[in-house]
C-alpha positions as CSV (number, residue, x, y, z in Angstrom):
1,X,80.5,248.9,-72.9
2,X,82.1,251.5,-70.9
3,X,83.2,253.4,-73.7
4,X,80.2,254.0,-75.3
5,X,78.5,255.0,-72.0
6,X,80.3,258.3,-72.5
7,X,78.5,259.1,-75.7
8,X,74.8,260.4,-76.0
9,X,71.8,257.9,-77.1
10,X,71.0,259.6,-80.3
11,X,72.2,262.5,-82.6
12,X,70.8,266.5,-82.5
13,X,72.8,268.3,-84.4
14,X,72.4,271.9,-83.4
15,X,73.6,272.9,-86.9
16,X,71.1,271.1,-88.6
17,X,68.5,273.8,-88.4
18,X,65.8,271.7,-90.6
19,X,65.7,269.2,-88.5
20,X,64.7,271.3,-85.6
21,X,61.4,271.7,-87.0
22,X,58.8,269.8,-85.2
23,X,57.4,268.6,-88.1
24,X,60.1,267.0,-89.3
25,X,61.0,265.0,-86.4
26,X,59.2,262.2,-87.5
27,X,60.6,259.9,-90.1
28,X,59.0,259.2,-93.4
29,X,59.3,255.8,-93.2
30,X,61.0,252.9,-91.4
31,X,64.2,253.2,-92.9
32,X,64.6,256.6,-91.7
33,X,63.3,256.2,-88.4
34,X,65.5,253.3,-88.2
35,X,68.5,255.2,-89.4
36,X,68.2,258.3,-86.7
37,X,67.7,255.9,-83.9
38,X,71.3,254.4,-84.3
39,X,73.2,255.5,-81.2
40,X,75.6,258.0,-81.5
41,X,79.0,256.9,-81.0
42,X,80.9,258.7,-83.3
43,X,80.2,262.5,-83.5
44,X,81.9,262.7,-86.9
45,X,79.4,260.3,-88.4
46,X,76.9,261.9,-86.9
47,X,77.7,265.4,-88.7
48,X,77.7,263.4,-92.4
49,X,74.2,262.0,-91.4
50,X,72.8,265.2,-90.0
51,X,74.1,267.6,-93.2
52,X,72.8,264.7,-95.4
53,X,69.8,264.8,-93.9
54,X,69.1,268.6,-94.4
55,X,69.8,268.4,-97.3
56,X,67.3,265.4,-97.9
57,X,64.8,268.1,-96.3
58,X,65.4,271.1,-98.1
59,X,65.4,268.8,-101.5
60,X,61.3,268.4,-100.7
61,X,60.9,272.3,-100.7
62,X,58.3,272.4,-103.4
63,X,59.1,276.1,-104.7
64,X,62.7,276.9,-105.5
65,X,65.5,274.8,-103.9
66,X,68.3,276.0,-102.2
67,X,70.8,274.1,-104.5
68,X,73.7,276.6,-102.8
69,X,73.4,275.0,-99.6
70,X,72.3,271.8,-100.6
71,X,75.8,271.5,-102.3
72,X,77.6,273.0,-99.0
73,X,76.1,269.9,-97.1
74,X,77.2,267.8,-99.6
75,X,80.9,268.8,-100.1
76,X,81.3,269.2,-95.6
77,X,80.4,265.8,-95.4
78,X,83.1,264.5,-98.2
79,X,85.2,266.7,-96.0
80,X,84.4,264.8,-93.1
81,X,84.9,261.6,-94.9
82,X,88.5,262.4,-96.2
83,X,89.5,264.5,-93.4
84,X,88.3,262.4,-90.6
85,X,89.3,259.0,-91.5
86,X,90.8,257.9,-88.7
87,X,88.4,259.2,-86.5
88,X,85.4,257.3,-88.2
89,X,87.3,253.9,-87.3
90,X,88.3,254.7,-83.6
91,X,85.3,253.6,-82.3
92,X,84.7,250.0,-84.6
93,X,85.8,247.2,-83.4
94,X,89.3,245.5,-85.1
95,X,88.3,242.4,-87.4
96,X,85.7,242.1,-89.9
97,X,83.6,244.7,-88.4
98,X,86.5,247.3,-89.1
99,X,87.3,245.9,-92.5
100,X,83.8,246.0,-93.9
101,X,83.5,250.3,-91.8
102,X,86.6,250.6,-94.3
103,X,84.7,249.8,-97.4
104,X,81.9,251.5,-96.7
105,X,83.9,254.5,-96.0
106,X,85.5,254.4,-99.8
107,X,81.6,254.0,-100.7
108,X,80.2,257.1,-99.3
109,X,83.6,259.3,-100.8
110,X,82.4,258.0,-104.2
111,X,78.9,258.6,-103.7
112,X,79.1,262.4,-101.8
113,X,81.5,263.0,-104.7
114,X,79.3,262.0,-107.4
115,X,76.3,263.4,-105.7
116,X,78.1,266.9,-105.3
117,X,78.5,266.7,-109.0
118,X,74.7,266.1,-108.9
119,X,74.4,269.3,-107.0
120,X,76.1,271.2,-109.5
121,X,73.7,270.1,-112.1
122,X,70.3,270.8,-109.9
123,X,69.4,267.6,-111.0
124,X,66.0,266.8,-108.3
125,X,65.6,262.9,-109.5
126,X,69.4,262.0,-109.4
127,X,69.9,264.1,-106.1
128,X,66.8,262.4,-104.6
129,X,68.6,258.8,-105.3
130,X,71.7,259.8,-104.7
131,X,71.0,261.4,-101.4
132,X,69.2,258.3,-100.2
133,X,72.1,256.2,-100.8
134,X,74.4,258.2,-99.2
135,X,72.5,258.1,-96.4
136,X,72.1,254.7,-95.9
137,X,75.7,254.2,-96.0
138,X,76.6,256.5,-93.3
139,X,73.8,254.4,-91.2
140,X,75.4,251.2,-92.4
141,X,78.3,253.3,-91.1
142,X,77.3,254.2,-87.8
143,X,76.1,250.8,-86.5
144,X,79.1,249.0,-87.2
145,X,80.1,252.1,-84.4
146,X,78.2,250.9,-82.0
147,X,78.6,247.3,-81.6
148,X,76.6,247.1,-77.9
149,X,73.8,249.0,-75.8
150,X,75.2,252.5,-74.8
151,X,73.0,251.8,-71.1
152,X,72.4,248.7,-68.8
153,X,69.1,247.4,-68.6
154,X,67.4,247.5,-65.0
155,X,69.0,244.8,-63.1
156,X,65.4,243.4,-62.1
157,X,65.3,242.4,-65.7
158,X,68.4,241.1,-65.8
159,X,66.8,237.0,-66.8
160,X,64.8,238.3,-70.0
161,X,66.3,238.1,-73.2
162,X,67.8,241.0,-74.9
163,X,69.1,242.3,-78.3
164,X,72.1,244.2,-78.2
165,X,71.9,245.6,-81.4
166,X,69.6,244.9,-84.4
167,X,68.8,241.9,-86.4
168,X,67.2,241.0,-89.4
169,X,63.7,239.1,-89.7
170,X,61.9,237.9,-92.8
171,X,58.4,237.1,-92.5
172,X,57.0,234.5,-95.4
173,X,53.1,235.7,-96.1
174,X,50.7,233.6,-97.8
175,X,47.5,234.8,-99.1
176,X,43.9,233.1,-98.2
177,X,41.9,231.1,-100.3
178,X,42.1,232.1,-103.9
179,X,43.5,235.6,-103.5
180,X,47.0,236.3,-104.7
181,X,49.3,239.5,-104.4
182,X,49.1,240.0,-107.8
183,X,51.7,239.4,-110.4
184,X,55.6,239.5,-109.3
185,X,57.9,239.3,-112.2
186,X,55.6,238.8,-114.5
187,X,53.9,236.2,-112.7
188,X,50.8,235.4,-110.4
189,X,51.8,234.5,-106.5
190,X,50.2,234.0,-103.0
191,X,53.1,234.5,-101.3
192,X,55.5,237.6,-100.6
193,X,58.2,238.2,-98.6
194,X,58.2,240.8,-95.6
195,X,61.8,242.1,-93.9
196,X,61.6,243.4,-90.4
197,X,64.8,245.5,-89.4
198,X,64.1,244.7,-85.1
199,X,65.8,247.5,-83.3
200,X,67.4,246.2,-80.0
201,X,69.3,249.6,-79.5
202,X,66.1,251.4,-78.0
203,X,63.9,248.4,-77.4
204,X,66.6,245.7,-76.3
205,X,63.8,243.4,-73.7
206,X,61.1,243.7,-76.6
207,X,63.7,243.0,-79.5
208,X,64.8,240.4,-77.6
209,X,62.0,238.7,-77.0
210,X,60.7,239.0,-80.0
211,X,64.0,237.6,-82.0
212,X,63.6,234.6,-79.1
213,X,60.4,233.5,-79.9
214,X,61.3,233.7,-84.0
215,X,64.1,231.7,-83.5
216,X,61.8,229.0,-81.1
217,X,59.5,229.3,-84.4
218,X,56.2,230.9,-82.5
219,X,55.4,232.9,-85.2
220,X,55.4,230.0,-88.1
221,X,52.2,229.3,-89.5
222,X,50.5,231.9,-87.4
223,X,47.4,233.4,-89.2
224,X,47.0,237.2,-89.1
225,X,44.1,239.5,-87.9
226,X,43.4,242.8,-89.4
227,X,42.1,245.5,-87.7
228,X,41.2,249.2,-88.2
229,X,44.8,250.5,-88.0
230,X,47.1,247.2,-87.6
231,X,48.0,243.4,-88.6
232,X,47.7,241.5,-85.5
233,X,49.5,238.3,-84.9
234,X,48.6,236.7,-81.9
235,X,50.9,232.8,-81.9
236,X,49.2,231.7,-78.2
237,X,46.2,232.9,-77.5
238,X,46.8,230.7,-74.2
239,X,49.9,232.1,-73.2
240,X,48.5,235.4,-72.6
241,X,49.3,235.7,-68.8
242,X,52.8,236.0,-70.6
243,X,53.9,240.0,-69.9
244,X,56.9,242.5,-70.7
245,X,57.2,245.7,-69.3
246,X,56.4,248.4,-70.9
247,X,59.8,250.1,-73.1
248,X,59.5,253.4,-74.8
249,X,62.6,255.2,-74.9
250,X,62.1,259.3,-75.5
251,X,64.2,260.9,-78.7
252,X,66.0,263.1,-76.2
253,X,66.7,260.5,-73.6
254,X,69.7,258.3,-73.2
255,X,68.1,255.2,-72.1
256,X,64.4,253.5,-71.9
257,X,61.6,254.2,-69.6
258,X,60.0,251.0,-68.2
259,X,56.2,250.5,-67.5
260,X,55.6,254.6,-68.6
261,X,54.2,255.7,-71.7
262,X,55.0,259.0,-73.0
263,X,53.0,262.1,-73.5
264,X,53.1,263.0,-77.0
265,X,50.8,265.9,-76.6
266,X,51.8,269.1,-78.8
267,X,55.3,266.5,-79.7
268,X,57.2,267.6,-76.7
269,X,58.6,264.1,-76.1
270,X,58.6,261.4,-78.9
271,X,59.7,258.3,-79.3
272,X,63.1,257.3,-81.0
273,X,60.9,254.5,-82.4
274,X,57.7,256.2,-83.4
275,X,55.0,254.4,-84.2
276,X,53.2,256.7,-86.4
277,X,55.4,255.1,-89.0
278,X,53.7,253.0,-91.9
279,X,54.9,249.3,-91.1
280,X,56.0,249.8,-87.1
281,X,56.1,246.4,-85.2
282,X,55.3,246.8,-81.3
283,X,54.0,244.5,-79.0
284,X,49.8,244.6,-78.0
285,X,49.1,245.7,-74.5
286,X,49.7,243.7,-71.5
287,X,47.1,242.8,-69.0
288,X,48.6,245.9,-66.2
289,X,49.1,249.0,-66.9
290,X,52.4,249.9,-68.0
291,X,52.9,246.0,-69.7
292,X,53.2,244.6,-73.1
293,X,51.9,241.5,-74.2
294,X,55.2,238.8,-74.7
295,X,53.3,237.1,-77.5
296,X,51.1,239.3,-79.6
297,X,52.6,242.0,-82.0
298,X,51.0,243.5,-84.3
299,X,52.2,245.8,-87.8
300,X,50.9,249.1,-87.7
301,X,48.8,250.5,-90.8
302,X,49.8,254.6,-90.3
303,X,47.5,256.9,-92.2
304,X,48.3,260.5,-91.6
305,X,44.7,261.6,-92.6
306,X,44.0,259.8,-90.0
307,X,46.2,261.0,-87.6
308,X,46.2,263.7,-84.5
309,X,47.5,266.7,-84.0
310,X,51.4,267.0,-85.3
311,X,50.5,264.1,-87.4
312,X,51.0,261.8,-85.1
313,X,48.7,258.5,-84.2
314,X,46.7,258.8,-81.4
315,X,48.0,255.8,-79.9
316,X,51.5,257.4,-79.9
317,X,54.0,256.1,-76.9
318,X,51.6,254.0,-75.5
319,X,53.0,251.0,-76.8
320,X,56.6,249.5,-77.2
321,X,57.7,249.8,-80.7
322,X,60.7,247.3,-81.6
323,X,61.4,247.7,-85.4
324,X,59.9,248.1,-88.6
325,X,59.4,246.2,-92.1
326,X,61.5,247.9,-94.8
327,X,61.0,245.8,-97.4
328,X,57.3,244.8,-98.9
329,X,56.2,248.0,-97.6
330,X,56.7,249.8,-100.9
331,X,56.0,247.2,-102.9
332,X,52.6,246.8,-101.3
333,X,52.4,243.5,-100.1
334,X,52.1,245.0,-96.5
335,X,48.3,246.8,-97.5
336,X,47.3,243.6,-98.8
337,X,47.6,241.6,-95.7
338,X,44.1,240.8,-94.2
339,X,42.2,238.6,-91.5
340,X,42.9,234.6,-92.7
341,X,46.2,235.7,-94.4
342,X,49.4,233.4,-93.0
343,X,52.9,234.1,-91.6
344,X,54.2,230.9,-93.3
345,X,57.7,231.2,-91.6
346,X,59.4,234.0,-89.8
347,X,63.6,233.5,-90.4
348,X,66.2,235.5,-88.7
349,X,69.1,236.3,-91.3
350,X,71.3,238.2,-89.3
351,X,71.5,239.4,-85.8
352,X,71.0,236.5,-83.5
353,X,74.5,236.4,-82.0
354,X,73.1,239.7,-80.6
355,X,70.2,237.8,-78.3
356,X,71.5,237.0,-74.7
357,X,69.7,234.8,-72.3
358,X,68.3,233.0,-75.3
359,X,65.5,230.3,-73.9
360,X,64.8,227.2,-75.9
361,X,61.3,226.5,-77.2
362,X,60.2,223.8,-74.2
363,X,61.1,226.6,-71.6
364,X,58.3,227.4,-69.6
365,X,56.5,230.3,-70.0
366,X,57.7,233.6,-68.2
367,X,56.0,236.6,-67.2
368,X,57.8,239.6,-65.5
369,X,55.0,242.1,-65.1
370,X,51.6,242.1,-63.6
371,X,48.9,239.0,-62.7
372,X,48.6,235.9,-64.6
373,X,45.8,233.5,-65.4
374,X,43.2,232.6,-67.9
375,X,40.9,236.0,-67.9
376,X,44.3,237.7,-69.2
377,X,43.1,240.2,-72.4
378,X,45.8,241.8,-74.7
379,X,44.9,244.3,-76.8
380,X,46.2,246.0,-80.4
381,X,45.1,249.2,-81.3
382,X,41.3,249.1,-82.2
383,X,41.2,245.5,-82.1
């Protein structure tokens, strides 16, 4: 813990003059915003992900593309890799943590060196896959880094549960009545499979509680709402006196703001966990200002022709975003989720040696923030 407190929440490469753009500080999708909201630990990771990155962004220039420089990023960060060896393993831990940073290390030398041979060619498809694999080994990378929470949580929340990292969820869905997801391998099925990566580095009392209450098996057999914009999954409709504070932690800051949302207006401070991300997973509104419900999530349906000014939802920062799913997303199971729909079983497969003050399932209820009682209303967006 006290090492990482000398590093900075999250990287901002000043040399990565593409990403300075405003418009291109959101992410695409939920594995992107995942991968830029790893903490940065190691600043030499950090460079690989941020030259990778421009060159991800000038790859989607539509006239011609700057093939020169996209190669430059390309070959500095295989420089980085072989140069810099020892530097990328200072900060993981010894054990299978360090063995596994080593073998993804040899990974991302063979793919920057095949994907600077990609360069060479100006081939956009190969570059495109290649590009995206690279980067998701320098994330893969870069959490094995940072193995804790680079801040302390507010000691008057010092009883609630909390991820200290991330963990992985997967939601089982089942289809209503006669309605299937269509054919999957060649054949017809009702059910689908959703993965949730649940982010405890920016959101650690909302991940937490969340990856609590899946492992207590609240969400099993829960049936889903849809609104306008989002899936809403509401397990207790009786436990809704049950509140979390408010956590929305700003790109540029190194730790989370409690019970404040942000103002978004003209993107002067965003979230590191946007929720104007297809597939975002945040809690509903408490019954206070400032609260989130401990019970009710919901999975947010982004459109961008639907969206405000910069692109971004309207309900931006107002609620605390905790992960995203990054699988079923693409595939389309997630659009065809709809009121009477089923989570069959939420699972954790990985992660849950990351949730302290873990309560059992016959633990009373808690609630942290604002009244209680019977009249409590939570809310999704445009429920």
């Amino acid at each position: 813990m006290t090492a990482l407190l000398s590093f900075g929440a999250v990287d901002t490469e000043p040399a990565m003059a593409a990403l300075s753009n405003p418009n291109t500080r959101l992410p695409r999708n939920g594995v992107a915003a995942l991968r830029r909201a790893v903490p940065s630990v190691n600043t030499d990771a950090g460079e690989i992900q941020g030259r990778l990155e421009e060159a991800a962004y000038l790859l989607r220039i539509p006239q011609r593309k700057p093939w020169g420089t996209m190669g430059d990023d390309v070959k500095s960060s295989l420089g980085i890799v072989r140069d810099r060896r020892a530097k990328l393993l200072e900060t993981v831990p010894p054990g299978e943590a360090k063995t596994t940073a080593e073998a993804t290390i040899a990974e991302l030398d063979q793919l920057l060196t095949e994907l600077g041979d990609i360069a060479g060619s100006q081939d956009v498809e190969r570059f495109d896959i290649g590009v995206a694999m690279a980067l998701d080994a320098t994330s893969r990378l870069r959490v094995l880094q940072a193995p804790g929470l680079p801040f302390d949580v507010p000691k008057r929340y010092d009883s609630l549960p909390r991820l200290t990292g991330r963990a992985t969820v997967d939601l089982t869905v089942r289809k209503n009545g006669p309605d299937t997801f269509g054919f999957v391998n060649g054949e017809e099925t009702k059910t689908a499979m959703l993965r949730v990566i649940v982010d405890g580095y920016n959101a650690p009392l909302t991940a937490g509680n969340f990856i609590d209450k899946v492992h207590n098996g609240q969400y099993d057999g829960v049936r889903i709402k849809r609104s306008e914009t989002a899936l809403i999954v509401d397990p207790s409709p009786d436990d809704r006196d049950q509140n979390l504070p408010l956590e929305v932690k700003p790109i540029d800051d190194y730790e989370p703001r409690y019970r404040s949302p942000l103002n978004v207006m003209g993107a002067e401070e965003l979230p590191t966990l946007p929720l104007s991300v297809n597939g975002s997973l945040a809690m509903a509104r408490g019954i206070e200002d400032g609260t989130s419900s401990a019970t009710q999530f919901f999975v947010y349906q982004f459109d961008k022709r639907s969206a405000g000014l910069g692109g971004l939802a309207f309900e931006e920062g107002e609620f605390s975003v905790f992960g995203y799913v990054v699988k079923g997303e693409e595939e389309g199971f997630l659009s065809q989720l709809t009121t009477g729909d089923t989570i069959v079983s939420a699972k954790i497969v990985e992660g849950y040696d990351r949730l302290l003050n873990a309560t059992t399932r016959s633990a009373p209820p808690v609630s942290v923030e604002g009244p209680t009682g019977a009249d409590a209303v939570v809310k999704a967006p445009t429920e």
